[in-house]
C-alpha positions in Angstrom: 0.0 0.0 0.0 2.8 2.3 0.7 4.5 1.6 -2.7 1.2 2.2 -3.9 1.2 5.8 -2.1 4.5 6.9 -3.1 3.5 6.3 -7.1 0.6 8.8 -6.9 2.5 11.2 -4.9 5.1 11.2 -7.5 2.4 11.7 -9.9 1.1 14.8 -8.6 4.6 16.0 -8.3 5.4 15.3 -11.8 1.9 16.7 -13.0 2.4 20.2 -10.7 5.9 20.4 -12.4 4.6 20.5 -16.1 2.0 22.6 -15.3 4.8 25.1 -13.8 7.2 24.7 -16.5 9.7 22.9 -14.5 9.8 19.5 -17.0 9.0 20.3 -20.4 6.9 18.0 -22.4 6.8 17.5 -25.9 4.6 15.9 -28.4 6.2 13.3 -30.5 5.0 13.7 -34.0 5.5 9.6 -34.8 2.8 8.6 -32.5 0.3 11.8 -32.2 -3.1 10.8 -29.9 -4.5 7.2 -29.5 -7.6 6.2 -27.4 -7.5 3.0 -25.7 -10.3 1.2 -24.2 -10.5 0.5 -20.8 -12.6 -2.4 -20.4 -15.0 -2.8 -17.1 -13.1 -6.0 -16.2 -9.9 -5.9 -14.1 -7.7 -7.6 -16.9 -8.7 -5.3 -19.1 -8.2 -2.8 -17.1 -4.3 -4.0 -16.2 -3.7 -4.3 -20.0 -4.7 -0.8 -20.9 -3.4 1.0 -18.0 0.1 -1.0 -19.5 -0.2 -0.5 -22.9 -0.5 3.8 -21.6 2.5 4.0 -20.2 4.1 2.1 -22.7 2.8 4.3 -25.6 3.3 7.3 -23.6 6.6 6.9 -21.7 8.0 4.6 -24.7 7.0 6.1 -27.6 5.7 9.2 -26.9 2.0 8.8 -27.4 -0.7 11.2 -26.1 -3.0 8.7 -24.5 -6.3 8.9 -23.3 -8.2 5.9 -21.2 -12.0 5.7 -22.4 -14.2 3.3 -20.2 -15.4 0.5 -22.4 -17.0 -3.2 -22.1 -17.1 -5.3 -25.5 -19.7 -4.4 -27.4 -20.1 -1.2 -27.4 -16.3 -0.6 -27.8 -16.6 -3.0 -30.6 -19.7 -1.0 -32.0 -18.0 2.5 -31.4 -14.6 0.6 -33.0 -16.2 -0.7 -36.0 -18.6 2.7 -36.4 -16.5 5.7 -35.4 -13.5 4.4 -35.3 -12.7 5.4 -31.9 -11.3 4.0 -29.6 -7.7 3.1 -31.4 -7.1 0.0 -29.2 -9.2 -2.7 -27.2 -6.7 -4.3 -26.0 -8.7 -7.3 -25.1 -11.4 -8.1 -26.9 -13.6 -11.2 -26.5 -14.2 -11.6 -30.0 -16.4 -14.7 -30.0 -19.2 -12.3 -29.5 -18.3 -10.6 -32.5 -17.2 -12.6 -35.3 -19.2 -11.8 -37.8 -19.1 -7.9 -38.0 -15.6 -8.2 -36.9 -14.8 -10.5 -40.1 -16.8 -7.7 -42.2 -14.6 -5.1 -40.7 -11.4 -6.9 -41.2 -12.2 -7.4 -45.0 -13.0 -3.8 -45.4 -10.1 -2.2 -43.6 -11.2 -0.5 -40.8 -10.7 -2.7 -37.8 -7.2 -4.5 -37.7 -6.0 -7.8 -35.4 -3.3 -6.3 -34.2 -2.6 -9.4 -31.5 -4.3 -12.5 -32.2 -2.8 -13.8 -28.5 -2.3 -11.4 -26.2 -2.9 -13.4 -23.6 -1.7 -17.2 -23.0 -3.9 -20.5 -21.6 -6.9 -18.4 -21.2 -10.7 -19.6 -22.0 -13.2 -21.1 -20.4 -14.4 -24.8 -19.6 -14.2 -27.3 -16.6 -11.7 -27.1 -14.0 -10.8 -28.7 -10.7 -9.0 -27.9 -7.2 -5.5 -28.3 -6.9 -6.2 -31.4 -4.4 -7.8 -33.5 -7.3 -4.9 -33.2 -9.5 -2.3 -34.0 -6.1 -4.5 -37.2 -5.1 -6.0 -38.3 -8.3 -3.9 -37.7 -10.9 -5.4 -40.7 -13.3 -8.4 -38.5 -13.3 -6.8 -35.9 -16.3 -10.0 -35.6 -18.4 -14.0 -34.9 -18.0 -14.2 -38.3 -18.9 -12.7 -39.5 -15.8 -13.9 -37.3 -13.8 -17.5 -38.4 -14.4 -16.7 -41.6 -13.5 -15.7 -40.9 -9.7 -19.1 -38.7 -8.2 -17.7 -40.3 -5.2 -14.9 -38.1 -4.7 -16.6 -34.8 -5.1 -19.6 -35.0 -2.5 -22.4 -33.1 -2.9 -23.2 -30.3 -0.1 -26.8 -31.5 0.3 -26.5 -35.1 -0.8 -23.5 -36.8 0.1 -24.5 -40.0 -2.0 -24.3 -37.9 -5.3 -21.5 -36.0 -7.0 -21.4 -32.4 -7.0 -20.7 -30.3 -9.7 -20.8 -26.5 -9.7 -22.6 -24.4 -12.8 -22.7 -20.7 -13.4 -25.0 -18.3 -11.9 -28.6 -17.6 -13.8 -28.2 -15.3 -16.4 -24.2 -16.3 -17.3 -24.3 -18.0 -20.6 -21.6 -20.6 -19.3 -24.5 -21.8 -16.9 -26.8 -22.8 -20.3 -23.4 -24.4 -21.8 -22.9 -25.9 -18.7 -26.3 -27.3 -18.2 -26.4 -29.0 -21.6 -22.9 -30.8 -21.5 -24.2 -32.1 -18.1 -27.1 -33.3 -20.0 -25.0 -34.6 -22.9 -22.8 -36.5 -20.6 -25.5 -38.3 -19.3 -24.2 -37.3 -15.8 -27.1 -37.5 -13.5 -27.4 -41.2 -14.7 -23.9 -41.8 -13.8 -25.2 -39.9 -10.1 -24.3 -36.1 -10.3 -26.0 -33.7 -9.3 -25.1 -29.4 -10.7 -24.9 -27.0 -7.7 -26.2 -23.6 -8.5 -23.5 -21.1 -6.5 -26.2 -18.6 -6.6 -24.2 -15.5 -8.0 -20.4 -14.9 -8.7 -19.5 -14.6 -5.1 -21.3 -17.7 -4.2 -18.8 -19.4 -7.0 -15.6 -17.7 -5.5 -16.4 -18.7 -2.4 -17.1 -22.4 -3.0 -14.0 -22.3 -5.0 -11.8 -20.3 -2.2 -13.1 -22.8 0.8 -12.5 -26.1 -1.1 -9.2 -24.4 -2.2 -8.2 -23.9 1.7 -9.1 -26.8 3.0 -7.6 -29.1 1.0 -11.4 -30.2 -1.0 -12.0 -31.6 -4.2 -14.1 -28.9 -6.1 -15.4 -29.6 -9.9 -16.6 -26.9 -12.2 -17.1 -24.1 -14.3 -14.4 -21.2 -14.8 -12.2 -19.2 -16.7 -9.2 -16.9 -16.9 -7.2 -14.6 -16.8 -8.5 -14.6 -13.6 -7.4 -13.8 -9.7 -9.3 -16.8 -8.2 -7.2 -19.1 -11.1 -4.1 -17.3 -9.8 -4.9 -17.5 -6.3 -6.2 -21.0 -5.6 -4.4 -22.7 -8.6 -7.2 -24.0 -9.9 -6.2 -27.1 -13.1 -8.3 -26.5 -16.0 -9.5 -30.2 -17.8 -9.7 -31.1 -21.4 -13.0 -33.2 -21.5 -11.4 -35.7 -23.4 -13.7 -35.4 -26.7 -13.3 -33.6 -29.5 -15.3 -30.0 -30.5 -18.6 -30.3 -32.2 -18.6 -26.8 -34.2 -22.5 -27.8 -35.2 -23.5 -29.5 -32.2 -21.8 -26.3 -29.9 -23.4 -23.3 -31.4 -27.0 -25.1 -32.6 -27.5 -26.7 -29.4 -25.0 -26.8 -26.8 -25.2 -22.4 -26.1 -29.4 -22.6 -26.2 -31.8 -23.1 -23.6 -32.9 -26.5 -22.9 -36.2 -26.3 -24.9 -34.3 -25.4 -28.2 -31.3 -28.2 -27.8 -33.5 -31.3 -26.9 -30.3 -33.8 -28.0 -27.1 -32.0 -26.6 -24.2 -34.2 -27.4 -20.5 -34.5 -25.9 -18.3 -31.7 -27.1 -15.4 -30.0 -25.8 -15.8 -26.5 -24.7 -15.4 -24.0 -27.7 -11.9 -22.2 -27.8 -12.3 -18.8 -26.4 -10.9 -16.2 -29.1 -9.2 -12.8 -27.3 -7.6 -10.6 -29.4 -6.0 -7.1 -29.4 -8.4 -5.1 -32.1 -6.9 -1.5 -33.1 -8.8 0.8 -35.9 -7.2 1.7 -39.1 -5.7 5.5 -38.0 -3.8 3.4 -35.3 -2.6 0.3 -37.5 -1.2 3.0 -39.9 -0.2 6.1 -38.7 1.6 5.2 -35.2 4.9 4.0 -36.8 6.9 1.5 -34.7 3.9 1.8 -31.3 1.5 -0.3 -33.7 4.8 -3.1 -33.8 4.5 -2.9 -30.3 1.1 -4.2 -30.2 1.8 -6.9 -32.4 5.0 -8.5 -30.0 3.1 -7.7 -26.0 1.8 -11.4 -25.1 1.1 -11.5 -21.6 2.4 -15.5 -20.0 -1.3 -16.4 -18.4 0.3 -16.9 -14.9 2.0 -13.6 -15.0 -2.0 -12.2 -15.9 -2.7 -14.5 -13.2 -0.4 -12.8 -10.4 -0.8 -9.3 -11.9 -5.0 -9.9 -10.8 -4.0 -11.4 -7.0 -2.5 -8.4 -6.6 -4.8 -6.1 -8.0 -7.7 -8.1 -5.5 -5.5 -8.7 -2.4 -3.7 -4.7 -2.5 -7.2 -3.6 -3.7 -5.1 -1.8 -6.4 -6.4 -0.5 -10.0 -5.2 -1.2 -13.4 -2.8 1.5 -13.3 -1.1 0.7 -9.6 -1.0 -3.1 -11.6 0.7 -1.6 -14.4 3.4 0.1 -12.3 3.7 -3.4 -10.7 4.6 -5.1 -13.4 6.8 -2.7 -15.4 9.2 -2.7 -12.1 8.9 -6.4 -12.1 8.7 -7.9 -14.9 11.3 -6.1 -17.4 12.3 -9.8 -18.6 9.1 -9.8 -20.1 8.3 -6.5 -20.9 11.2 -5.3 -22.9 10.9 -8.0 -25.4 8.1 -6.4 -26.8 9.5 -3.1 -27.3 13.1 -1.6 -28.7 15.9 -1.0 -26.2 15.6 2.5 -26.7 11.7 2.6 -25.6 12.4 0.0 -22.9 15.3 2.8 -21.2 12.3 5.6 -21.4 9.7 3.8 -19.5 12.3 2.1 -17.0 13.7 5.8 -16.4 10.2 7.0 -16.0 9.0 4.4 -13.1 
């Protein structure tokens, strides 16, 4: 918290020092003004807060942080071609217009991984993989309801879904159907909302419990509790997932096995940014965040209760081995001198 202190004091200082004159700022004319979007998510948030200090410190951007979520960035993106940069887009949601936009050169994937082992699906505790490690798909899993009791049925297996109103708890629902695992004695546990699902997942993850269920990263519960995501052991069903598998009940009466759909993040700029920001767009194209660095940068951001930009802070003093990869040596001297 203190470190945390000391960086916005020395903001202020540095801000009340331009504003008298006493460090002298320029505009660097190979950059010029980019928006990024700040998505409502704390990944999101880390990545953009990043990716400003980098453009600004680095490369000499003028940057400005605009709040965003995905699809109205997308829509504002693909419309008015502002904001320059989301730099993590969920783009499952979006493939269609997105394609459109790609072929007609206003939106550009600038990163087609910006992020490492993320997605969704199935995952366990850490205790299932320590105690039971022949159990490394769905399909095994199924098999033993025994070894993950459920809270108000001990004979049955217990198996935690999404709260109402996530799609995951629809896709979840159906694969439990399609798996046929109520005959083979489970039973889904609704966790109520997401705190009820954190929790479950932090209490199992404490105590040493076998936990089985739905969840996804980047996130700080993944980083925190180590939780083991597990390949179902089937193949994906393209049809079968997006005919019947993401539908309500009524309108996918036959749901069969699949493996969860591959979650597609990507780092989406507009066409002003692609080509007019000289080397910051190449930038872009090399940051790749290692999925349990993105999974340490969100435990802290939850257990210091610190924002995207104390995160970003964190991880440029950190993390330089990762860092300055993605930018020259030149750029990566700036924004170390600047921390």
């Amino acid at each position: 918290k203190e470190i945390i202190m000391n960086r916005k004091l020395g903001a202020v200082i540095i801000a009340v020092a331009v504003a008298f004159g006493i460090i002298k700022t320029s505009v660097a004319q190979k950059c010029g003004k980019v928006t990024i979007a700040e998505m409502n998510w704390a990944s999101a948030e880390f990545m953009a807060n990043v990716d400003k200090l980098i453009l600004e410190k680095g490369y000499g951007c003028e940057v400005e942080l605009v709040a965003g979520a995905t699809m109205p960035t997308f829509t504002s993106m693909n419309e008015k071609g502002k904001p320059d940069i989301a730099p993590e887009l969920w783009s499952n949601a979006v493939q269609g217009p997105l394609s459109k936009a790609k072929k007609e050169k206003r939106l550009f994937v600038a990163n087609s991984g910006p992020i490492t082992g993320l997605g969704e699906g199935w995952w366990v505790s850490p205790s299932v993989v320590k105690n039971h490690p022949e159990l490394k798909t769905v399909l095994d899993i199924i098999e033993r309801p025994d070894l993950f009791p459920h809270p108000e049925d001990k004979s049955k297996g217990g198996m935690m879904t999404c709260p109402a109103g996530w799609n995951c708890q629809l896709s979840t629902n159906n694969l439990f159907r399609a798996f046929k695992m109520k005959e083979k004695g489970w039973k889904l546990i609704d966790p109520g909302s997401a705190a009820g699902l954190d929790g479950a997942i932090a209490k199992a993850s404490t105590r040493n419990e076998n936990w089985f269920g739905y969840y996804w990263t980047p996130t700080s519960v993944v980083g925190k509790y180590g939780l083991v995501k597990i390949p179902f052991g089937v193949n994906f069903d393209k049809d079968n997932w997006h005919n019947c598998i993401v539908k309500p009940e009524k309108e996918c009466a036959n749901p069969k096995p699949t493996s969860w759909t591959k979650s597609i993040v990507e780092t989406v700029v507009t066409n002003n940014f692609m080509n007019n920001t000289g080397v910051a767009s190449e930038y872009i194209k090399k940051r790749t965040y290692p999925g349990d660095i993105m999974n340490k940068m969100l435990v802290f951001m939850t257990d210091q209760k610190a924002t995207g930009e104390d995160a970003a802070f964190e991880f440029l003093e950190k993390y330089e081995n990762i860092w300055g990869k993605w930018v020259s040596s030149d750029a990566a001297k700036k924004v170390k001198s600047s921390l």
